[in-house]
C-alpha positions, -999 to +999 in steps of 0.1 A: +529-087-528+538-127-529+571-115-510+545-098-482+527-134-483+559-156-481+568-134-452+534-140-430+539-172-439+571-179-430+562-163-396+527-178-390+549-216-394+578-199-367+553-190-343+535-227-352+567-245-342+578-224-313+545-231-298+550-269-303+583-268-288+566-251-258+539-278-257+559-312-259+546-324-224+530-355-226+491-355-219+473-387-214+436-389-231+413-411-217+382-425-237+354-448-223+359-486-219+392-479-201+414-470-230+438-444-232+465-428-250+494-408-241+509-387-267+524-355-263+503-318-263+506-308-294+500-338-316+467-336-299+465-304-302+467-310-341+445-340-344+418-314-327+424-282-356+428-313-385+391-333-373+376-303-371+392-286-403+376-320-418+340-315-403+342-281-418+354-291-453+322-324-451+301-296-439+307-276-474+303-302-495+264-305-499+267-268-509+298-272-535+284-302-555+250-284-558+259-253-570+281-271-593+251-288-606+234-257-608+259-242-630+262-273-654+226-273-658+229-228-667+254-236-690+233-261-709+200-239-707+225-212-721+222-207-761+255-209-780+275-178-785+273-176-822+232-169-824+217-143-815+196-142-786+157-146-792+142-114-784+102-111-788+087-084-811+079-053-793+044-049-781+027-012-789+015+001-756-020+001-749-044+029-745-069+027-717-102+036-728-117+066-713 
């Protein structure tokens, strides 16, 4: 299985680097107050997948450190492994009267 993994890999980074090759042209990218910069396609390219990568990974945060707390606070609520759990007596069931 890892040697199926290395292989898509391998040919996902090919593919990756072809396509920059193909996509050296320089682009100019113009922003307000008359600045610009010119770089070539697929460095821009890439700053657009990493910023966005990065919103994703801020927008999963909120979710990850909650549920970590969540778990923390189980784990405390949790009684240690070496008692027995506290079970209540059983109740007789109750007879309706007629």
């Amino acid at each position: 299985m890892r040697i199926v993994t290395w292989t898509i890999r391998l040919l996902v980074f090919v593919l990756l680097v072809a396509f920059g090759a193909k996509n050296a042209d320089p682009v100019t990218l113009r922003f307000y107050f008359d600045l610009a910069w010119q770089m070539p396609l697929i460095v821009a390219l890439f700053g657009a997948f990493a910023l966005g990568a990065l919103f994703g990974v801020a927008a999963l945060l909120g979710t990850l450190f909650r549920q970590r707390r969540q778990i923390s606070l189980l784990k405390r609520a949790r009684p240690p492994a070496d008692q027995p759990p506290s079970v209540p007596p059983p109740v007789p069931p109750t007879v309706p009267p007629i």
